[in-house]
N, C-alpha and C positions, 0 to 999 in steps of 0.2 A: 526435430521438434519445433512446434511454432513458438514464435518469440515476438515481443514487439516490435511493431514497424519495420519498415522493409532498410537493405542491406544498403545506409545511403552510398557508399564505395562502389557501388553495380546499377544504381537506380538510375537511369535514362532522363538527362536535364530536359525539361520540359515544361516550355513557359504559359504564364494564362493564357488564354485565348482573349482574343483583341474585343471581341466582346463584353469578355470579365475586366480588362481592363479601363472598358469606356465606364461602366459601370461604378469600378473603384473610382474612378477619378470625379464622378458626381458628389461623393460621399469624404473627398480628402483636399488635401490642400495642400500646396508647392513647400519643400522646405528644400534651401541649401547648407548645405556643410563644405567649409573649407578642409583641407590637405590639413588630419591632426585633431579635429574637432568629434569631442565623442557624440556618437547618435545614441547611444542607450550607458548608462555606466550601472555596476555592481549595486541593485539596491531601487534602482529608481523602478516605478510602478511599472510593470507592463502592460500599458493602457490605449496603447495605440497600434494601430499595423504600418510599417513600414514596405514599401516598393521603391525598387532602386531605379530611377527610371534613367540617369550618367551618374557615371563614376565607381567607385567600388569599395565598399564597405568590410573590414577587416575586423577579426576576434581577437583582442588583448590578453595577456598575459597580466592580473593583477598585481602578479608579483614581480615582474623584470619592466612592463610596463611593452615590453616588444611583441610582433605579431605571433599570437598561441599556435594558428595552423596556416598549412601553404593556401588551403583552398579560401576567397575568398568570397564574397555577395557583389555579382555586377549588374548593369542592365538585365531588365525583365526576372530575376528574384526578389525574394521578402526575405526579410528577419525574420526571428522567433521560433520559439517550439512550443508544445502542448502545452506549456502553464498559460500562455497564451488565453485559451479556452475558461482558466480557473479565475473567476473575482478576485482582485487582489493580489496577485502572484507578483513578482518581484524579478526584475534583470539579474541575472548570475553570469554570466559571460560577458563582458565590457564588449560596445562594440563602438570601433571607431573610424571615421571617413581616411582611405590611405592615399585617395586624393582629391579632387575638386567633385561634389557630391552634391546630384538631384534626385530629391524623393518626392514621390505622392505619401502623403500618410493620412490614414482614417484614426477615429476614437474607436478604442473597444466596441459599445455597443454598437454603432452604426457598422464598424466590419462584422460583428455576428449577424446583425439583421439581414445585410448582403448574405453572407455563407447559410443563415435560413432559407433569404429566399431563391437564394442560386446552388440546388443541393451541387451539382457539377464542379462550383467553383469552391465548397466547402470540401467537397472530398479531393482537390487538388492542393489544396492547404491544409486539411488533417493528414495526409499522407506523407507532407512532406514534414511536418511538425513532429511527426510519429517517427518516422525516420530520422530525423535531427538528435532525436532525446535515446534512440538507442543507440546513434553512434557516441552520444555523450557520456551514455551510461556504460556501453561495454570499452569504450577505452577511455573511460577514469578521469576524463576533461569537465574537471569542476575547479571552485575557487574555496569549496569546502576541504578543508584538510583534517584530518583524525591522525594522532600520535598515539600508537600504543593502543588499539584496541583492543590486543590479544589480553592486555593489562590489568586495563582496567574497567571494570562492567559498566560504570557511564559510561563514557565513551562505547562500549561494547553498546548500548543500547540506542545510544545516538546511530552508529553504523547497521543496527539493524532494524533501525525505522528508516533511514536511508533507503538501504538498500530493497528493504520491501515495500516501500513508494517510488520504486524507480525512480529515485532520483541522484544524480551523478556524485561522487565525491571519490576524494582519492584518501588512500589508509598506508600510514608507515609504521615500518617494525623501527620502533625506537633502535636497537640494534643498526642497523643500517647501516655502512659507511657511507654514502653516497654523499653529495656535497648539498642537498637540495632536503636531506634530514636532518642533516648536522645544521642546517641554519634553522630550518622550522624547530627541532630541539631547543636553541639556545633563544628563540623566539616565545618557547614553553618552557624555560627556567628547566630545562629535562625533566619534562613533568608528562603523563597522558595528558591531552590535552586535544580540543577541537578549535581550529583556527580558521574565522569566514574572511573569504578577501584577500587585502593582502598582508594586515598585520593586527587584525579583531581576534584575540586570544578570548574565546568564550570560557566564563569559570564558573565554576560547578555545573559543567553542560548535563544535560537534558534534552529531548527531541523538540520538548513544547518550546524553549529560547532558541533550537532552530529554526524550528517551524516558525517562529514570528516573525522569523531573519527573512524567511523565504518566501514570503506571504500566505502560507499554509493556515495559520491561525488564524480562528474567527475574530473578524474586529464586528462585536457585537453595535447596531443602532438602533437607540435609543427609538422605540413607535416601529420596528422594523417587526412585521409576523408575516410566518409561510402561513401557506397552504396546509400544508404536510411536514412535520417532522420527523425524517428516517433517524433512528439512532443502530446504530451498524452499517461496518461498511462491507461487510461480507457478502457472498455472491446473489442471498435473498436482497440485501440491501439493498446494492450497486443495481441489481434489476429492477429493482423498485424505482430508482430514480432515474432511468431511462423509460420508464415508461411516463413517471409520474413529467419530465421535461417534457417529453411529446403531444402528453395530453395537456401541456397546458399549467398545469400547474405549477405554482411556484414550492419548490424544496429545496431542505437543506437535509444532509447528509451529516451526520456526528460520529467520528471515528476516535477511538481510545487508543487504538495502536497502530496502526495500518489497514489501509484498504486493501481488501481478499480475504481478512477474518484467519477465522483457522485454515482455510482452503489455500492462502496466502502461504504456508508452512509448506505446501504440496510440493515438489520438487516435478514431478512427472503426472500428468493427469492422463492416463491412456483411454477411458472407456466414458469420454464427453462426446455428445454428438458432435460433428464438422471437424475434430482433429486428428484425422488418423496416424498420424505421427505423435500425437501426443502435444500435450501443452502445461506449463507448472500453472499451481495456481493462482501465483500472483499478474502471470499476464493474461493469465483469464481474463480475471478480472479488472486491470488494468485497462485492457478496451473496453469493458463494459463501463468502467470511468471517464473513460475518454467519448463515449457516446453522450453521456449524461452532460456532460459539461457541454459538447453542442447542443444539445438544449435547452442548458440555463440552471438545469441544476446546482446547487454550491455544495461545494464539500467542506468540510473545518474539521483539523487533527493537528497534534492528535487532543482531544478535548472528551472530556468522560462527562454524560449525566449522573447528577446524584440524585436527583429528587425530580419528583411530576406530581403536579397540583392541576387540578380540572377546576378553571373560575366558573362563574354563577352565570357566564354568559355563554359556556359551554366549550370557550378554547381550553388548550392546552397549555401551559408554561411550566418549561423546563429548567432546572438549575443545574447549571457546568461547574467543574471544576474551576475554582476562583472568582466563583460568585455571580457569573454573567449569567442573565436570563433568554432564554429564547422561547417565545410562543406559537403557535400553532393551532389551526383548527380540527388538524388528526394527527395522530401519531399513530407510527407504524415502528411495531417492535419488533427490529431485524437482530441483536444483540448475540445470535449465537450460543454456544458451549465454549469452554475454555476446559483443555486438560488440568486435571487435578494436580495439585503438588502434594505426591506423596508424602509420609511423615518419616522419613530415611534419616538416619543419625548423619552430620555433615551437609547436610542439602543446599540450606541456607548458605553457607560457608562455599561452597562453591557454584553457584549460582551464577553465571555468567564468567563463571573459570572451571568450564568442564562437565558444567551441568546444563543442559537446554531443552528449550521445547518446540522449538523450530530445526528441520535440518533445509538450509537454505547453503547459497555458495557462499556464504559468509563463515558458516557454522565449519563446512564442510575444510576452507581454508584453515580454518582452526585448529581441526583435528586431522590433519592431512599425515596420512602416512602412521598413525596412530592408530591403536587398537582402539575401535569403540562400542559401546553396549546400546542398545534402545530397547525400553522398558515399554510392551504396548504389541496386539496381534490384531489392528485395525488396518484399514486401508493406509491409512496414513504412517503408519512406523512401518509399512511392507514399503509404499515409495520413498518414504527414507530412508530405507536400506538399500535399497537398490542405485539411488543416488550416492549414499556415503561409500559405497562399494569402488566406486572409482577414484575416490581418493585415499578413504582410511587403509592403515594394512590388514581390516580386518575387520568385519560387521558380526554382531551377536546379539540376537534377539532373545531378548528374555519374556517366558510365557509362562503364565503361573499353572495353566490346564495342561489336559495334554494333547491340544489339537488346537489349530488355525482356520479346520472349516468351516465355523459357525460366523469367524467375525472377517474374514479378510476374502477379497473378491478370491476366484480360481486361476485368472492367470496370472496372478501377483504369486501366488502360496508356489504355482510349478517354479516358478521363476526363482526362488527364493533357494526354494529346494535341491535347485541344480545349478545354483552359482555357488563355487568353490568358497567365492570369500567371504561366504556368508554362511553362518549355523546358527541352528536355531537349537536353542533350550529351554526344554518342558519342563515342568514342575519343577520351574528357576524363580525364586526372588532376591533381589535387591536385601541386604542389610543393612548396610554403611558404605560411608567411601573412607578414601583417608587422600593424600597429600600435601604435599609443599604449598606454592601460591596457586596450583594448579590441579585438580583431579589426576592421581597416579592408579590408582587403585580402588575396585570395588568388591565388597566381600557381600558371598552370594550364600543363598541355603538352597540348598537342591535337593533329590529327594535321598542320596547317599551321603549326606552331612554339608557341614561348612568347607565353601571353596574360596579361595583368591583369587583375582583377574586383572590381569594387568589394563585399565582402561582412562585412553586419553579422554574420552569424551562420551557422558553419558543422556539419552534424550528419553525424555519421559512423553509420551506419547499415549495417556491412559485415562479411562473415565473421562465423561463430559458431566461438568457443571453448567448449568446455565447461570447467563448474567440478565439475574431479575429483580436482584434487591434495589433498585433503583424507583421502579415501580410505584412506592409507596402504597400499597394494597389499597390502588383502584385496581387491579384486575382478579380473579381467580387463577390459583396455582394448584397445578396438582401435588403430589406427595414430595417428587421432588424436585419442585421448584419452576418447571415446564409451564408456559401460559395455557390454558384450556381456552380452547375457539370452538368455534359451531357450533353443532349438537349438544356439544360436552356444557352448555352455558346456555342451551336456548335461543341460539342466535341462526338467522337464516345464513350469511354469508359462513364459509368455512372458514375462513380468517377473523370473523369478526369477536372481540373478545367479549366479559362481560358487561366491560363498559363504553357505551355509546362514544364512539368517535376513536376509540385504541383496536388496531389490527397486530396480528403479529403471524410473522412470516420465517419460515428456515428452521433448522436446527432448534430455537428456541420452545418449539410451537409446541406443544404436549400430541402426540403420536404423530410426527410428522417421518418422512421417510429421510433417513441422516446423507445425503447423498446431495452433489454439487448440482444435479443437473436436476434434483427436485426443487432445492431451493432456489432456482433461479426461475423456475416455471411460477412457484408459488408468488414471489416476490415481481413477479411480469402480471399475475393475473388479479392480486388485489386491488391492484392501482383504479379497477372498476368500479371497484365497491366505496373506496376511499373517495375518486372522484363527484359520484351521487351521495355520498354524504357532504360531502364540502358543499355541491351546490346545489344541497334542496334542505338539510338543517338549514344552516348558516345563511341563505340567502330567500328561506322562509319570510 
C-alpha cells in the first residue's frame, strides 16, 4: 500500500546538483558553528534552509541532551522536513553542530522562490522532506510524549490529531516498567498527561495548545485578507488549495480536526485512480497538502468557523473559534459530512474509551486483539473492517437492513463475506453499552430478541450530517442541510452557490457524488470560477 514519502533507510544519497547549489548560494549567506553549538533548537521558527557545506550536523536527544540517531547531516545535505513548506512551523528535533560547522543558509521565502523557480531542485527537497517525516513518523522520533492515552480521551484526542496530521510523537502505557516511563510518569505526578520537549508538562491538553506549540495554529494579522477562504481540509479542500496555489492565488485552508476530513478515517482506499495497491486516506491527502504548501497555500488547525458575514464591500470575514477574524474575497465551502452520534444509552460515557468514529492505527492499537463491533454498511465501515481485522480478535458489523448492496462498493461486501474474522449482522441494532472505565459490552436487538456481545471497541460509522450551521444563512440549504449550487439556485457555475462570491465543493454540496475521487475533481475544477471572480468583481 502507498504511504508517505519514500523509505529514507533505502533512499539513494544524492546531492543537489552544482547548479542548484551556485544558485542557493546567491540567495544565502556563510554561517559557522562551533563543535556543541545548536543550529536549530526545540521551538525556534523554521524560517530558513540550511546546507551543510563542512562539518556535520547531528539530531539531539531533548531529553538526555545526547546524539538521538547514528545517522547524521554532512557536506552537500540540508536540514528540515515538510513543515518546512508550512508558515510558521516550529523546530521539533534539536539539531546541533557535532563538530567545527559551515553552512550556506537562505530565508524561507527566498528558498521557496528558488524551489518555484527551480521545479528540479524543489522535487529534490520535497522528496527528501517527505522521506524525513516518515521516517519520523513511523519510528515514533518526536519530543512530543503522551502518557496514558489508552486513558484518558484528552490526551486520546491530542494522539489522534497527531497522528492524523502525520505528525510524529511517541505514546506510553502508563503501566510500563520501562525506566524511560517511569521518569516521564513521575514528570506527570502519574497522571495522563502530554509532555513537549524535554520537561513542558501541557495541562488540560488539547490539539489546539499543541498545535500552537508546533506552529500549526493561525497567528491571525491584523489588515492580513486572502484571496479565497477554503474552510475544510478534506480531499475537495486540499484540492482546492493546490490549485488555487498554482494559480496564483493567495489561500488559506481552515481545519477543525485534521486534514483528509472523513476520507482521513479510511484505513485502505483501494478504487482511487494511480493507487493500485491501495492508499489510506489520510496520506491521500496528505500529498495533496504537501503540494499546496509548494505553492504557498497556509493551512491553520485545528481552528473551526462560527460565523460568515458578507461586508458592503463584497468580501468575506470569517469568525474562528476564540474570536480571531479572517477575510476573504470568496469562500469556498469544503466542510464535508460528519457521521452522526447516535442516541445509544452510555455513548457519551464512553466516548474515546471504547466508542469511536475513526478506525485508524491508533484506534486499531486500542482495541487490539479485542472483539469489536462497527455500526454502519458504507464504504468506509467495509475498509474498517477489513483494517480492524488484523488486529481485533474479531470484527462485527452491525446493519440494520438486510443487505449491503445498495451502500457498500462489491469488492469490499466479497471481501467481507469471505474473511473469517469478520460477520456481518442484519437486522442488528445497537441498544446500549455497559462497562468499567472502558467499553465491555454491547447489548443488541436483532430480529430473534435481545442479545449480548462482548465488545472492546465500538465505531460508529453512520449517517452523514453536513457542517453548514456556520454559514449564517447567506446561502440556500436544502431539506437537509446540503448547500444547493447551480441550477438548483440559478447560478451558471455548478459550484457556484446562491450568494455571489461562496462556492461549495465535496460531500457538502446538495446531490454531489459522495465518493473521494469526485470530491477532489470538484474541489480541482472550481478554482476557475473562484479565480474570475476574484479578478473581475474585486478588481472591477
Amino acid at each position: 500500500m502507498e504511504t508517505i514519502g519514500a523509505d529514507l533507510e533505502v533512499m539513494r544519497r544524492q546531492p543537489l546538483a552544482d547548479d542548484h547549489v551556485a544558485a542557493l548560494r546567491q540567495i544565502s549567506e556563510t554561517v559557522e558553528y562551533a563543535a556543541g553549538d545548536m543550529v536549530a533548537d526545540v521551538g525556534d521558527l523554521m524560517d530558513r534552509f540550511v546546507y551543510v557545506l563542512d562539518g556535520e550536523i547531528e539530531v539531539v536527544n531533548p531529553y538526555t541532551g545526547e546524539r538521538w540517531v547514528e545517522s547524521t547531516l554532512g557536506p552537500t545535505q540540508f536540514m528540515g522536513d515538510i513543515a518546512f513548506l508550512n508558515e510558521g512551523s516550529v523546530t521539533t528535533l534539536p539539531m546541533r553542530a557535532a563538530k567545527a560547522t559551515r553552512t550556506l543558509e537562505a530565508s524561507r521565502p527566498k528558498m521557496l522562490q528558488l524551489m518555484s523557480d527551480i521545479p528540479e531542485l524543489s522535487d529534490h527537497v520535497i522528496t527528501v522532506f517527505s522521506a524525513r517525516r516518515r521516517a519520523q513518523f513511523e519510528q515514533n522520533r518526536s519530543t512530543i510524549k503522551l502518557i496514558g492515552a489508552d486513558r484518558d480521551a484528552k490526551v486520546q484526542r491530542v494522539a489522534s490529531f497527531l497522528a492524523r496530521n502525520r505528525i510524529p510523537f511517541q505514546s506510553f502505557d502508563m503501566d510500563n516498567p520501562d525506566q524511560e516511563t517511569a521518569r516521564l510518569c513521575d514528570l506527570s505526578s502519574h497522571k495522563p498527561s502530554v509532555i513537549y520537549a524535554k520537561d513542558h508538562v501541557i495541562e488540560d491538553p488539547c490539539p489546539r495548545k499543541v498545535a500552537r506549540l508546533l506552529g500549526l495554529d493561525l497567528n491571525v494579522e491584523q489588515g492580513l485578507d486572502y484571496d479565497v477562504l477554503i474552510v475544510g481540509g478534506g480531499p475537495a479542500g486540499v484540492a482546492a488549495a493546490v490549485y488555487a496555489g498554482a494559480e496564483g492565488l493567495s489561500a488559506l485552508v481552515v481545519e477543525d480536526i485534521a486534514i483528509g476530513g472523513q476520507a482521513g478515517t479510511s484505513s485502505r482506499i483501494e478504487n482511487y485512480m494511480g493507487f493500485p495497491t491501495g492508499i489510506s486516506g489520510a496520506d491521500l491527502v496528505y500529498r495533496g497538502q504537501i503540494q499546496a504548501m509548494k505553492f504557498g497555500t497556509r493551512f491553520a488547525m485545528p481552528r473551526r468557523v462560527e460565523a460568515l458575514e458578507k461586508r458592503a464591500d463584497g468580501t468575506f470575514c470569517a469568525t474562528l473559534d476564540g474570536g480571531d477574524i479572517v477575510c476573504a474575497k470568496a469562500v469556498l465551502v469544503a466542510t464535508g459530512v460528519q457521521y452522526r452520534k447516535l442516541p445509544l444509552e452510555g455513548r457519551e460515557d464512553f466516548e474515546g474509551a471504547g466508542v469511536f468514529y475513526a478506525a485508524t492505527e491508533m484506534e486499531a492499537r486500542f482495541c487490539s486483539k479485542k472483539p469489536v463491533a462497527i455500526i454502519g454498511g458504507g464504504n468506509s465501515a467495509g475498509q474498517a473492517a477489513m483494517y480492524l481485522s488484523r488486529a481485533a480478535h474479531h470484527v462485527h458489523i452491525l446493519i440494520r437492513g438486510n443487505s449491503l448492496a445498495d451502500s457498500m462498493s462489491s469488492y469490499l461486501r466479497d471481501r467481507l463475506e469471505a474473511d473469517p474474522k469478520v460477520t456481518i449482522h442484519y437486522g442488528t441494532q445497537v441498544a446500549s453499552m455497559s462497562g468499567d472505565n472502558w467499553l465491555s459490552h454491547i447489548c443488541l436487538e436483532t430480529a430473534d430478541g435481545p442479545e449480548e456481545m462482548e465488545c472492546g471497541g465500538l465505531f460508529i460509522m453512520v449517517g452523514a450530517a453536513p457542517n453548514t450551521g456556520w454559514l449564517s444563512d447567506l446561502v440556500d440549504l436544502d431539506d437537509k442541510g446540503f448547500v444547493n449550487t447551480g441550477e438548483m439556485v440559478a447560478q451558471p457555475s455548478p459550484f457556484q452557490t446562491s450568494a455571489e462570491g461562496i462556492y461549495a465543493v465535496g460531500d457538502v454540496r446538495a446531490g454531489s457524488v459522495k465518493r473521494v475521487a469526485s470530491s477532489v475533481g470538484e474541489g480541482s475544477v472550481v478554482m476557475s470560477a473562484i479565480w474570475n471572480h476574484v479578478h473581475t468583481t474585486h478588481e472591477a
